[in-house]
LOLOLUM-331933 format. One line per 2 residues: number of its first residue (from 1); their letters; for each residue x, y, z of C-alpha. Coordinates in Angstrom, 3 decimals, decimal comma. Example, Ala and Ser with C-alpha at 12.3 -4.5 7.8 and 13.67 -1.06 7.14 Angstrom:
2
1> as> 12,300 -4,500 7,800; 13,670 -1,060 7,140
This chain:
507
1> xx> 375,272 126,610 101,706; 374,751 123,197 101,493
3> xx> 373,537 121,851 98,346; 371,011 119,710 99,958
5> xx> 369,360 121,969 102,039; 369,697 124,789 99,244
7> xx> 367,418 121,985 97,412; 365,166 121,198 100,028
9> xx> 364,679 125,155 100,890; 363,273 125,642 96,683
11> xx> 360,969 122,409 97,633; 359,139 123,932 100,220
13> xx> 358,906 127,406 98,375; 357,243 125,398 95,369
15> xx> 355,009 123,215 97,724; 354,099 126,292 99,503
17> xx> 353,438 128,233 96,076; 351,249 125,410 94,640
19> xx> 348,417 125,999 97,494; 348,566 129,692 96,884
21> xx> 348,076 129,694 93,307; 345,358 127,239 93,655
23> xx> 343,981 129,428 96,121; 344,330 132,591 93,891
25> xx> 342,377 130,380 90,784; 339,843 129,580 93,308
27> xx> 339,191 132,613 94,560; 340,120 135,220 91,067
29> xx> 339,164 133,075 88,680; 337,046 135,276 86,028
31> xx> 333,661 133,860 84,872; 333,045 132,487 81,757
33> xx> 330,511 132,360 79,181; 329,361 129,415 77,571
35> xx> 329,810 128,212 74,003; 327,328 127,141 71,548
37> xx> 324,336 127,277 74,167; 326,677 125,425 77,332
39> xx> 326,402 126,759 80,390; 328,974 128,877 81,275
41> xx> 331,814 129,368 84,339; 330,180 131,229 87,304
43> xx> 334,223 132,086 88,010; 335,929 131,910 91,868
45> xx> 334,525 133,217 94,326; 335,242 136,743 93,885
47> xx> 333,380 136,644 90,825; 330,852 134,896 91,849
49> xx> 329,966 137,644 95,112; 330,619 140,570 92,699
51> xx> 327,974 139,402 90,548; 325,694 138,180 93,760
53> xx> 326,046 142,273 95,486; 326,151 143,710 91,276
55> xx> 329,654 145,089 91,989; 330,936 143,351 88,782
57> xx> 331,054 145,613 85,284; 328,457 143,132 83,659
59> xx> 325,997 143,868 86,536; 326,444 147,578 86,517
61> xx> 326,101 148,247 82,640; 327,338 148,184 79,342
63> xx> 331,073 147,079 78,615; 333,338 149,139 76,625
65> xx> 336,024 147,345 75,695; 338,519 150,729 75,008
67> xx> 337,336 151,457 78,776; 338,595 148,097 79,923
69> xx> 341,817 147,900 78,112; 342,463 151,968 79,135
71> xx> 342,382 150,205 82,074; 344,570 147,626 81,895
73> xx> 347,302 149,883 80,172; 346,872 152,482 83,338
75> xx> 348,428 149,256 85,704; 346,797 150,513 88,256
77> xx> 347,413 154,290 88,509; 343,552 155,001 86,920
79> xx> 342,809 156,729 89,555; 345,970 159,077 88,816
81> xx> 345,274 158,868 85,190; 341,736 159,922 86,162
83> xx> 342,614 163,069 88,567; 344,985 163,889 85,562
85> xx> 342,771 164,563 82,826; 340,047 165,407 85,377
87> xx> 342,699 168,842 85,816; 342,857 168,727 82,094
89> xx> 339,302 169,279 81,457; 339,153 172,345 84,172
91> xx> 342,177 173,899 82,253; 340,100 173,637 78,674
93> xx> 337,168 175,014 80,633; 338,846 178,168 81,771
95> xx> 340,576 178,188 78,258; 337,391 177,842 76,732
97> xx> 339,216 175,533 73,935; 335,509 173,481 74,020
99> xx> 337,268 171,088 71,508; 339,936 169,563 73,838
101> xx> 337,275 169,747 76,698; 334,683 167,662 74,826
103> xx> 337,717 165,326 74,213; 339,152 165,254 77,525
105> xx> 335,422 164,537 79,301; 335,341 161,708 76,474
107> xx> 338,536 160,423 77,749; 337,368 160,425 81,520
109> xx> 334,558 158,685 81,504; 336,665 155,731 79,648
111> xx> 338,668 155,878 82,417; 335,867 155,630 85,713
113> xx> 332,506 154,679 83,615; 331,668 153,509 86,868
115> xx> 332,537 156,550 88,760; 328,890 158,229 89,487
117> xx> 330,042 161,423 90,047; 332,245 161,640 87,589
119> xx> 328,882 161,502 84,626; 327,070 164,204 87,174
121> xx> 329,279 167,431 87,704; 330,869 167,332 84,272
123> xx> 326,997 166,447 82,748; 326,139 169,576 84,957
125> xx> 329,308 171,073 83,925; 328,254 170,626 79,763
127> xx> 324,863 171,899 80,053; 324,812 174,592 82,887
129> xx> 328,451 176,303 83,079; 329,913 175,666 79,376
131> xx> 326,511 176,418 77,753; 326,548 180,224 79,209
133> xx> 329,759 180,481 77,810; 327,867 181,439 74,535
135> xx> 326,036 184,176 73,108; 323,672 182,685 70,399
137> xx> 320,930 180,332 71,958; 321,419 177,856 69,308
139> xx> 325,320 177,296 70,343; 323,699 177,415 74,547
141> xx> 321,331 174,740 73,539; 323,588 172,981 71,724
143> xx> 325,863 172,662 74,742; 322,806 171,824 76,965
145> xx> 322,020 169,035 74,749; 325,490 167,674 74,941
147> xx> 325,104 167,209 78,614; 322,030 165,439 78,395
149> xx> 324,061 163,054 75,753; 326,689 162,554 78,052
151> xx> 324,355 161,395 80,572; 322,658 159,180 78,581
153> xx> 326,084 157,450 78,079; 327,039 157,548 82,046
155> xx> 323,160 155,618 82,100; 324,252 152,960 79,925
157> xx> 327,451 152,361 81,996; 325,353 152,337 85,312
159> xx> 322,446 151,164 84,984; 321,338 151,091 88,658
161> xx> 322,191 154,527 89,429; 318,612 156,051 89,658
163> xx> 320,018 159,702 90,055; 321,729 159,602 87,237
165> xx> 318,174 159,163 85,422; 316,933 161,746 87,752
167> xx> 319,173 164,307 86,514; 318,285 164,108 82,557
169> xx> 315,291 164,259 83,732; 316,019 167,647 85,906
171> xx> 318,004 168,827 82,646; 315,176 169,200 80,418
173> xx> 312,666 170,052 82,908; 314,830 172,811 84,004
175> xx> 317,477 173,731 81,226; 314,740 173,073 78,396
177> xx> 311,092 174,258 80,130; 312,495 176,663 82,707
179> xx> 315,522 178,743 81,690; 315,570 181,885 80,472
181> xx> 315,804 180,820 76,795; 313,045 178,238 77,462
183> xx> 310,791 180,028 73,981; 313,809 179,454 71,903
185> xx> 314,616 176,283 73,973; 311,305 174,191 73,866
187> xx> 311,198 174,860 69,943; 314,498 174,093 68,926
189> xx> 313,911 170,881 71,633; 310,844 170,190 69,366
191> xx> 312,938 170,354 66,008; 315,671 168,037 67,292
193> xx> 315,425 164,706 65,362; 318,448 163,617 66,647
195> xx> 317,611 163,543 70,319; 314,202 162,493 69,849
197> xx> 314,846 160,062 67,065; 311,460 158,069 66,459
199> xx> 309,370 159,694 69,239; 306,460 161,387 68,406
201> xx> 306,365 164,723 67,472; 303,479 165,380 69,862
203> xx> 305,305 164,128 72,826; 308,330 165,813 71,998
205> xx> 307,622 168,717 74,747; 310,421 169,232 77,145
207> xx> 308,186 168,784 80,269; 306,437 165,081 78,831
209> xx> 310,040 164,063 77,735; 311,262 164,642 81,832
211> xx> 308,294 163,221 82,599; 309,119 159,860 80,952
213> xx> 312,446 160,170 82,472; 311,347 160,606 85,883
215> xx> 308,986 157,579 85,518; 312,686 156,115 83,981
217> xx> 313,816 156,699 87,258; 310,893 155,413 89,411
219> xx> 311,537 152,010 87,267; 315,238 151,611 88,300
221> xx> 314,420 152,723 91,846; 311,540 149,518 92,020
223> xx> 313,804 147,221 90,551; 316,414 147,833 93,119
225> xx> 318,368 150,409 92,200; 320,207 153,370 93,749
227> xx> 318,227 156,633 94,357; 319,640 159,490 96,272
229> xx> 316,876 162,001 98,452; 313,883 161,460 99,858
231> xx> 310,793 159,089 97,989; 308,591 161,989 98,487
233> xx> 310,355 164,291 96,432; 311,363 161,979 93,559
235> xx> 308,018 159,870 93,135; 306,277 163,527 93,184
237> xx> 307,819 164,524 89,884; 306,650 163,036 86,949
239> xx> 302,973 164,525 88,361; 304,556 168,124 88,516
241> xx> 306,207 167,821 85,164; 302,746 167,041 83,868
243> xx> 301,519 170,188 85,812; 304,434 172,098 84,368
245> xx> 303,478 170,996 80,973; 299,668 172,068 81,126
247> xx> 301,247 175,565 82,709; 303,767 175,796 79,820
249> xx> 300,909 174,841 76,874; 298,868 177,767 78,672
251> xx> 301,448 180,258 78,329; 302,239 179,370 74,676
253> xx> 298,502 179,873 73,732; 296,904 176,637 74,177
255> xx> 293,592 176,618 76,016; 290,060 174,929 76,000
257> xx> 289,416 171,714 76,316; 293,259 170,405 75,656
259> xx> 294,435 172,511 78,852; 291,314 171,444 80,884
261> xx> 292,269 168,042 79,689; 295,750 168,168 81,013
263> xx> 295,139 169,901 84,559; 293,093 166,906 84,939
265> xx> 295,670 164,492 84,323; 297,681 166,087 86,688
267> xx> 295,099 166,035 89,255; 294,539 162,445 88,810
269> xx> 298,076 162,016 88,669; 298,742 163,704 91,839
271> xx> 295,971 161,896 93,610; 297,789 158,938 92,449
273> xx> 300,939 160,059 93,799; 299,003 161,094 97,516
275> xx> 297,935 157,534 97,163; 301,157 155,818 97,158
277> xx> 302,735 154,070 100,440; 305,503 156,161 101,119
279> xx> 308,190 155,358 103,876; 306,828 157,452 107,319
281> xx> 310,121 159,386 108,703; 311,775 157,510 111,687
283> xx> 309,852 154,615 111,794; 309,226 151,704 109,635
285> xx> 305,974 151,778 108,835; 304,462 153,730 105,947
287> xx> 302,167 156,182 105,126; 299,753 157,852 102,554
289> xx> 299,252 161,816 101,998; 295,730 161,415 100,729
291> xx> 295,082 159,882 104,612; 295,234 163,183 106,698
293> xx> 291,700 164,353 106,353; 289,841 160,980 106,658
295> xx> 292,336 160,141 109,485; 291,615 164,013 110,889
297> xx> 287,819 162,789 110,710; 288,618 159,778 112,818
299> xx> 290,327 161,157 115,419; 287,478 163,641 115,640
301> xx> 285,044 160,561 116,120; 287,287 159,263 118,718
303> xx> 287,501 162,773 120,767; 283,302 163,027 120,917
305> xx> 283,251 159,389 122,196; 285,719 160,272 124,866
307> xx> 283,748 163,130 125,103; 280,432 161,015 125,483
309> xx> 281,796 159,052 128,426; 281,606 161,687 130,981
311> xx> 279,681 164,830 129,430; 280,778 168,142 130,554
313> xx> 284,439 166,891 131,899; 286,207 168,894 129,364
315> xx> 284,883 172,172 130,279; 284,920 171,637 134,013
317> xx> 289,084 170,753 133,316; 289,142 173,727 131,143
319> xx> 287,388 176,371 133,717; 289,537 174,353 136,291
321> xx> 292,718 175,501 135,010; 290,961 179,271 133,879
323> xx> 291,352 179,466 137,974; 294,604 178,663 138,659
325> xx> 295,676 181,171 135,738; 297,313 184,716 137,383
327> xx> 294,891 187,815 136,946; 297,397 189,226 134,324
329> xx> 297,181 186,189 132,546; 293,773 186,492 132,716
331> xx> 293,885 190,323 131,162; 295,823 189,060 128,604
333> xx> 293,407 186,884 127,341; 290,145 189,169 127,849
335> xx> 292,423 191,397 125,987; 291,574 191,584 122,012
337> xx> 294,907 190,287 120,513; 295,064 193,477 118,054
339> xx> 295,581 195,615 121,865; 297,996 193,425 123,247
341> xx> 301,139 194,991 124,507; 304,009 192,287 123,607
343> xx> 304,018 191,101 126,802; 300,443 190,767 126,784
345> xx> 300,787 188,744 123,930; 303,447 186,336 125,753
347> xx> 301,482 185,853 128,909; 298,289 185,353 126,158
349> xx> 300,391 182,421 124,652; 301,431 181,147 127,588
351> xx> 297,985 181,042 128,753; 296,393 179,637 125,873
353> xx> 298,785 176,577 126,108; 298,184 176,404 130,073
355> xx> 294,434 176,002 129,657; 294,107 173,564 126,724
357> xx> 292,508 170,080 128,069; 294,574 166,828 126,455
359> xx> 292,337 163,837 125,661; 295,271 161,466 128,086
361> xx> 294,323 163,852 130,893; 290,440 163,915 130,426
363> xx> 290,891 160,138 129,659; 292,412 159,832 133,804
365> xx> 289,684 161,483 134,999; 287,333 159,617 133,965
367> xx> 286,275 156,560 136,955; 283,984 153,712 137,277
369> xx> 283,052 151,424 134,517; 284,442 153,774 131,590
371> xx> 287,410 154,266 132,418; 289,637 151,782 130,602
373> xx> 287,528 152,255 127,147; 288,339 156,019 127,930
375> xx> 292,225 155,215 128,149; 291,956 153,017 125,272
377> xx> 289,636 155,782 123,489; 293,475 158,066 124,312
379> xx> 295,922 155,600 122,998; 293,891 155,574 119,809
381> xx> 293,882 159,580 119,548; 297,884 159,431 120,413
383> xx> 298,073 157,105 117,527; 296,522 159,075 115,001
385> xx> 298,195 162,283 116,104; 301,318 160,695 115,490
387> xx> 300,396 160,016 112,221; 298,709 163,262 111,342
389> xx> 302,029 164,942 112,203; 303,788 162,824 109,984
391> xx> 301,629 163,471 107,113; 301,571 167,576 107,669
393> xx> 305,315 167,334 107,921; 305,548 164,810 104,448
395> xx> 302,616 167,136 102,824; 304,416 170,214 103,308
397> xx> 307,827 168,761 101,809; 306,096 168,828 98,252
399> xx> 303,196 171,384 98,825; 300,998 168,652 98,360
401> xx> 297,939 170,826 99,625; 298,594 173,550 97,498
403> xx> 299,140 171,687 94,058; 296,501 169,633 94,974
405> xx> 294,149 172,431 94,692; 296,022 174,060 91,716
407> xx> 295,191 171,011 89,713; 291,650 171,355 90,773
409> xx> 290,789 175,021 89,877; 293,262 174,953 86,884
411> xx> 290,902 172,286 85,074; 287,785 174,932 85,826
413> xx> 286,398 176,228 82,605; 286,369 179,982 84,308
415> xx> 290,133 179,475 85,020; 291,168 178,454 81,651
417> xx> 288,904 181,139 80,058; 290,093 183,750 82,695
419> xx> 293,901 182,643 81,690; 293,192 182,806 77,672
421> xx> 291,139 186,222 77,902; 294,077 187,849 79,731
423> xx> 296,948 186,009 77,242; 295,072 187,783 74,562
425> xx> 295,164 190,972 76,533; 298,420 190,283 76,656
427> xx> 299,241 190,104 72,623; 296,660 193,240 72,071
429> xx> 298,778 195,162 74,940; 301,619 193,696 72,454
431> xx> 300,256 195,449 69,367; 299,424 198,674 71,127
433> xx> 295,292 197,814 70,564; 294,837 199,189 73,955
435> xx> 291,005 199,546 73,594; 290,723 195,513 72,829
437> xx> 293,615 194,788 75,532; 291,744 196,505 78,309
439> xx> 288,377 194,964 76,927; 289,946 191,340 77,554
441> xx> 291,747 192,314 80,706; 288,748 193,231 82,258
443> xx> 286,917 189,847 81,019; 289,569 187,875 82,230
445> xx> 289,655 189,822 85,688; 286,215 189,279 86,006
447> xx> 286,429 185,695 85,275; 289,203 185,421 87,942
449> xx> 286,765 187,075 90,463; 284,097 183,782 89,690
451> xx> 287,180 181,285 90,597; 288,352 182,894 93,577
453> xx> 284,894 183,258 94,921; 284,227 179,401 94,153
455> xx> 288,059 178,703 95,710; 288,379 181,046 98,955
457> xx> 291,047 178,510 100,035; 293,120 180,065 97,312
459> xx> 293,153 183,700 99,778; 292,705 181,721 103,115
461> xx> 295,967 179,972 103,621; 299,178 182,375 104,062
463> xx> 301,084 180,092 101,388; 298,490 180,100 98,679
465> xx> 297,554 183,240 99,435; 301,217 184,495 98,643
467> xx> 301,205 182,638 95,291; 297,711 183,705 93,970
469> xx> 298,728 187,526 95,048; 302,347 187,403 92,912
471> xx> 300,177 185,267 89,935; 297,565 187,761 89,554
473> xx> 299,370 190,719 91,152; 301,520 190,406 87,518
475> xx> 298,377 190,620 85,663; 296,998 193,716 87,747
477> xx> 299,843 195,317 86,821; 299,848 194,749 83,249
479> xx> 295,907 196,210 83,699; 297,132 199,409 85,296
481> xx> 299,996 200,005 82,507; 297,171 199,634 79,783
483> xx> 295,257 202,293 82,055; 298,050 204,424 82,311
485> xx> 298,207 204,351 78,650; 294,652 205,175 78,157
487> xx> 294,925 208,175 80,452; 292,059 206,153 82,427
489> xx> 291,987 205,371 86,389; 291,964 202,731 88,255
491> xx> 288,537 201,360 89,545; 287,449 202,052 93,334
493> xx> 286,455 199,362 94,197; 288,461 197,291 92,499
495> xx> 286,704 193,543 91,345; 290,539 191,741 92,882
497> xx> 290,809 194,136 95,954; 291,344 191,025 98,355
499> xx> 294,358 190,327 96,132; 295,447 194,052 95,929
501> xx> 295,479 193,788 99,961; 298,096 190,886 99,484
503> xx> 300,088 192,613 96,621; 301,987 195,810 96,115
505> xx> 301,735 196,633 92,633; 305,153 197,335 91,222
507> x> 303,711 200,797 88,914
């Protein structure tokens, strides 16, 4: 080749190459910071969207430098490197060499500290699969706790990862206040200086410590960060971990005044919670549980002034369609529903829907002067309908209606005393003082008889009513074992036989 043109060829390589590294600094270059209080480099431009969207390690959390040079040293294959030891760790598992798998999970996160799920299934992994693995509750919670730990490191590393917050929260609410160890667990929990370090040893309760967590949570979530599931659920739980801890103070032997005191701060705080604007499903506006039964009151405002505008419409549209309805329909519905055949019931159904009168319809009947404040009178019932089934859809996703009332008969004075007599009915039962347990059983059935009468909602609605039967369906029994014992029968009547109706006693 010509020695000229061999020249000119490397020219045009290097002129070409000089653009393209400029480009390269322009775009790559790393940011900078300052020295002795000057500003610093923001970097290329790269950099400088990584740290505008957070994608950049500084934005997501804490740097470890081993992390980053593991990283470096991997040249590129971290993700094999990752899957690697990620195999490692299930082989320790199954092994159960605990060692090697508390090293190799230490090893992994080094590797993808910014790899969510990496922190969450071997977290999970730690405190729910590994801790089982043990027989002695000290070496279970021990494992539990290491989970939690681990977690709290993942946190550090990503800082805007809400659910990562949400699980240590879960954790200790769950692992700690719920398990079957929870006894052993909340004490030992309690005792642990070196999870707690300088908090409290009054707020060291499982349930307040995943309550502070899950208002952790609700702090990253408002500052931007990532949260997985819907708002109801999550900004409902640092209210019921406050009802879980008056519950669990109960059940240890706390009562009076302290447990009234607590049912009422979760009733406030669940009022709170009904209070908040949550997002309204499928649309973009929002919307606020504690709104159904005002709004329910101001759509029945708006039906009587439809109602108003042309007296007697409704019924004449109701008997109106009574006609057109076949004489077996009609059967069916003269028919009381505990005597209808199964088809009677059908054609009942399909005649009760046939016959009912909507406010658009009664609203288009309407003539003369008051008929376009009747229309508008319907667009403003469609409205709130639309909303009210929003809100019973959103209120039955947490229960609200149920733990709303829970918080409100808990903080009763009969309900605490009705739940302390029957604990220490309970601990005589315990001791075999079967003369003193059935004495406080009796007190404390009695007592229950005053709240139920004062809260007939708590037999009334096919949900509650399910929950208040298996609640005090357990403590019926425990009254007929002491019975049994005694050689005594059961009362007839019995002061709880609307519960016994929704119960089968299990002795």
């Amino acid at each position: 080749m010509n020695p000229r043109r061999l020249l000119l060829r490397k020219m045009i390589y290097v002129g070409l190459m000089i653009p393209l590294v400029l480009l390269l600094a322009v775009l790559g270059m790393p940011a900078a910071p300052g020295a002795k209080g000057a500003p610093g480099s923001p970097g290329g431009v790269l950099a400088r969207l990584r740290e505008q969207h957070e994608l950049s390690p500084t934005t997501l959390g804490d740097i470890d430098p081993t992390s980053e040079t593991l990283k470096l040293a991997t040249l590129g294959l971290r993700g094999v490197a990752s899957t690697i030891l990620w195999e490692k760790a299930n082989n320790y598992k199954a092994k159960k060499d605990w060692t090697n798998l508390a090293a190799t999970l230490e090893q992994l996160s080094k590797f993808q500290p910014n790899f969510v799920s990496v922190w969450r299934f071997q977290s999970w992994n730690l405190s729910y699969n590994v801790s089982v693995e043990f027989d002695d509750y000290r070496d279970r919670y021990h494992w539990v706790i290491r989970g939690l730990h681990y977690l709290d490191k993942g946190i550090r590393y990503n800082r805007n990862e809400a659910i990562l917050v949400w699980d240590s929260a879960y954790f200790v609410q769950h692992k700690i206040g719920r398990s079957d160890e929870r006894v052993q667990f909340r004490r030992l929990f309690k005792q642990d200086d070196d999870f707690h370090g300088s908090r409290p040893m009054a707020r060291r309760d499982s349930w307040l410590v995943a309550k502070e967590r899950f208002e952790d949570c609700l702090e990253v979530v408002d500052r931007g960060g990532r949260m997985r599931g819907s708002p109801l659920l999550y900004r409902s739980n640092p209210a019921m971990a406050q009802m879980g801890y008056a519950e669990a103070i109960e059940k240890e032997g706390t009562f009076g005044e302290v447990a009234r005191r607590e049912w009422k701060q979760a009733g406030d705080e669940w009022h709170a919670f009904g209070a908040l604007d949550l997002p309204r499903t499928g649309s973009e506006s929002t919307i606020r549980l504690n709104d159904y039964e005002p709004r329910q009151e101001e759509r029945k405002a708006l039906a009587a002034q439809l109602d108003e505008l042309e007296p007697g419409l409704r019924q004449r549209l109701r008997d109106e369609k009574l006609a057109a309805l076949t004489d077996e329909q009609r059967k069916a519905l003269d028919t009381p529903p505990e005597k209808r055949s199964t088809r009677q019931m059908d054609l009942a159904a399909q005649a009760e829907a046939s016959i009912q009168v909507g406010h658009q319809e009664q609203a288009r009947r309407i003539r003369g002067e008051n008929r376009k404040k009747a229309l508008e009178l319907a667009k403003q019932i469609d409205l709130i309908d639309d909303e009210l089934h929003s809100l019973r859809s959103s209120r039955g996703i947490v229960n609200f209606e149920y733990w709303r009332l829970r918080a409100a008969f808990e903080q009763e004075a009969d309900t605490v005393d009705a739940r302390e007599a029957v604990y220490r009915g309970q601990q005589a039962l315990a001791e075999t003082d079967l003369v003193a347990a059935k004495r406080l059983y009796e007190a404390g059935l009695l007592k229950w008889r005053q709240v139920l009468d004062r809260y007939p909602q708590l037999l009334a609605d096919e949900n509650t009513r399910s929950i208040t039967a298996d609640d005090l369906g357990e403590v019926i029994d425990e009254y007929r074992r002491v019975l049994k014992l005694l050689d005594e029968p059961f009362p007839d009547p019995f002061i709880l036989q609307d519960v016994l109706e929704h119960y089968q006693p299990s002795i």
